[in-house]
SEFI-219056 format. One line per 10 residues: number of its first residue (from 1); their letters; for each residue z, y, x of N, C-alpha, C. Coordinates in nm, 4 decimals. Each point is the difference from the previous one (the first is absolute). Example, Ala and Ser with C-alpha at 12.3 -4.5 7.8 and 13.67 -1.06 7.14 Angstrom:
<nodes>
1> AS> 0.7800/-0.5690/1.3190/0.0000/0.1190/-0.0890/0.0000/0.1200/0.0900 ~ -0.0720/0.1050/-0.0350/0.0060/0.1190/0.0820/0.0730/0.1090/-0.0770
</nodes>
This chain:
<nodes>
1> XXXXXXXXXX> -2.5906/0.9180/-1.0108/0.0043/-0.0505/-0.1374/0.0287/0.1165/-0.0956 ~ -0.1035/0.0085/-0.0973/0.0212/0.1088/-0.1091/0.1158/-0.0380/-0.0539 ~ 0.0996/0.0954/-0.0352/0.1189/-0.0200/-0.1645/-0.0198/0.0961/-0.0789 ~ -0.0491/-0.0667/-0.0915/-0.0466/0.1133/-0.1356/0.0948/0.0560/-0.0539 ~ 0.1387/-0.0762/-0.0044/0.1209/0.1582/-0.0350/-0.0328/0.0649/0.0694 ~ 0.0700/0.0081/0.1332/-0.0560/0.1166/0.0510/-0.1275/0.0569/-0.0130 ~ -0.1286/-0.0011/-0.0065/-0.1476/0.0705/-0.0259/0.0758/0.0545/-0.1470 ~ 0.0573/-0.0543/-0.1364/-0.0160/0.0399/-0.1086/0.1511/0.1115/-0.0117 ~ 0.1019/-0.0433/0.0806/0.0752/0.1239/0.0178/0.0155/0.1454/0.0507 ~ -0.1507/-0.0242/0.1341/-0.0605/0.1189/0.0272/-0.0927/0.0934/-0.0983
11> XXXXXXXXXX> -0.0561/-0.0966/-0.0589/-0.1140/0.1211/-0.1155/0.1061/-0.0169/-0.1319 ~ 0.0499/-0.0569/-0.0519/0.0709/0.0451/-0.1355/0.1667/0.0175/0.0250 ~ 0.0883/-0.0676/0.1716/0.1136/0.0608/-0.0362/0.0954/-0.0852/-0.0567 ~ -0.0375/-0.1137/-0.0838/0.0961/-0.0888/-0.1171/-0.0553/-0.1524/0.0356 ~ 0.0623/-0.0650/0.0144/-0.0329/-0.1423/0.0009/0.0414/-0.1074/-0.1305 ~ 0.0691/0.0653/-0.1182/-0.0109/-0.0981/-0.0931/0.0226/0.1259/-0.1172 ~ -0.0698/-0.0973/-0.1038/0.0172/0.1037/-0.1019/0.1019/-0.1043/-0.1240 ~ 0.0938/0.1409/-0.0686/0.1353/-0.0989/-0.0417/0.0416/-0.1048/0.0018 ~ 0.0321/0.0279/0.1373/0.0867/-0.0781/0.0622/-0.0866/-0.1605/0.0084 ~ -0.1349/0.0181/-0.0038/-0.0977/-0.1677/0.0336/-0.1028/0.0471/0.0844
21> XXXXXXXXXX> 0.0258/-0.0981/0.1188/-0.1197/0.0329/0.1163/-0.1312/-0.0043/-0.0706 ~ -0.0865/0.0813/0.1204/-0.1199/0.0477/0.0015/-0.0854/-0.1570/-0.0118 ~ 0.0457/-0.0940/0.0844/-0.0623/-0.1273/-0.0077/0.0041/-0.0425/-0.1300 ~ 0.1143/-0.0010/-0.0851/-0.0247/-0.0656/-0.1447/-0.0911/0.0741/-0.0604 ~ -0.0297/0.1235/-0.0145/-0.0541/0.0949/-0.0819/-0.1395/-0.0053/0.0421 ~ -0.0516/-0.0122/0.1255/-0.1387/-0.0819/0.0356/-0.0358/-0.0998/-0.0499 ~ 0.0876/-0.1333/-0.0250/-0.0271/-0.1055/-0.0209/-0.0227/0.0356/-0.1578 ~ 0.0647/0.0545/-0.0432/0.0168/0.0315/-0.1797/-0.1371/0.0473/-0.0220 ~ -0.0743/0.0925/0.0783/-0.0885/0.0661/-0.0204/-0.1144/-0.0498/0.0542 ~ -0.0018/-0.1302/0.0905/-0.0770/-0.0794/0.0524/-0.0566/-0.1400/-0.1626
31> XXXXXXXXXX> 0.1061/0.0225/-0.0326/-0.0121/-0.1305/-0.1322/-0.0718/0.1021/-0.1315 ~ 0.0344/0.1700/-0.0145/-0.0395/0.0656/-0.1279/-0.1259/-0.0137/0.0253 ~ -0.0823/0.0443/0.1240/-0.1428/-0.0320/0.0479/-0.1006/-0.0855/-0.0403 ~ 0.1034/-0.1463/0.0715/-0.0830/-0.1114/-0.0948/0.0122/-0.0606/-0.1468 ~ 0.0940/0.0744/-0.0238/-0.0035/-0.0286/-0.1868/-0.0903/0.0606/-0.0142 ~ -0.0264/0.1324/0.0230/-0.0839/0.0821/-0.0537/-0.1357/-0.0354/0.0374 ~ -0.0750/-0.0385/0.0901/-0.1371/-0.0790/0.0322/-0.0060/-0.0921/-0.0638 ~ 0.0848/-0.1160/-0.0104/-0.0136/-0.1063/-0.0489/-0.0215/-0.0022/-0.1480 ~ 0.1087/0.1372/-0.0560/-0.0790/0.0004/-0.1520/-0.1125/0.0348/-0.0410 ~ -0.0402/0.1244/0.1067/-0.1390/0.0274/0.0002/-0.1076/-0.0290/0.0218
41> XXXXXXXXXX> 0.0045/-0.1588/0.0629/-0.0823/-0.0769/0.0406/-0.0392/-0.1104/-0.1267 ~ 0.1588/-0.0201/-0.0348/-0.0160/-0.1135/-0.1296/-0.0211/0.0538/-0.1285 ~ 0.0198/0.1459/-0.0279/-0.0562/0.0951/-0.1685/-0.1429/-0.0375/0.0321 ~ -0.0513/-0.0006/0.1397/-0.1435/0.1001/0.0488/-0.0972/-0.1322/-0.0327 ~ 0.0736/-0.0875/-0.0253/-0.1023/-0.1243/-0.0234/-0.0696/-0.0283/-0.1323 ~ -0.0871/-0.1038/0.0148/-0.0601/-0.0001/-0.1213/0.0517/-0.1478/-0.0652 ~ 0.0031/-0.0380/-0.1382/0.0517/-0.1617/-0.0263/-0.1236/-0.0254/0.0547 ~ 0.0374/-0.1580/-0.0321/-0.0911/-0.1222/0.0194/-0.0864/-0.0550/-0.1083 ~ -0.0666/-0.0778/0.0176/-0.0633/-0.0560/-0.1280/0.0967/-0.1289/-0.0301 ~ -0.0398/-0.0357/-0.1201/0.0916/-0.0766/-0.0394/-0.0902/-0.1262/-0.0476
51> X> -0.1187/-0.0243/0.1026/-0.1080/-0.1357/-0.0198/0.0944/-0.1079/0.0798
</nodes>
């Protein structure tokens, strides 16, 4: 069974950054992702007609 602390403490060394795990800071950066598509999906549109 993989444990990604360990894999992410071997290449960078640190497992949380001030003082908040690596898991929250994924998840944080898992949600900036889809804000960011999702707005770019919904600017990227065109209106509707209004018949």
């Amino acid at each position: 069974m993989m444990n990604w602390k360990e894999i992410w403490m071997s290449l960078f060394g640190i497992s949380d950054l001030w003082g908040i795990d690596m898991g929250f800071w994924a998840a944080i950066a898992a949600v900036a992702v889809i804000v960011v598509v999702m707005n770019v999906v919904f600017w990227g549109m065109k209106p509707g007609n209004k018949n």
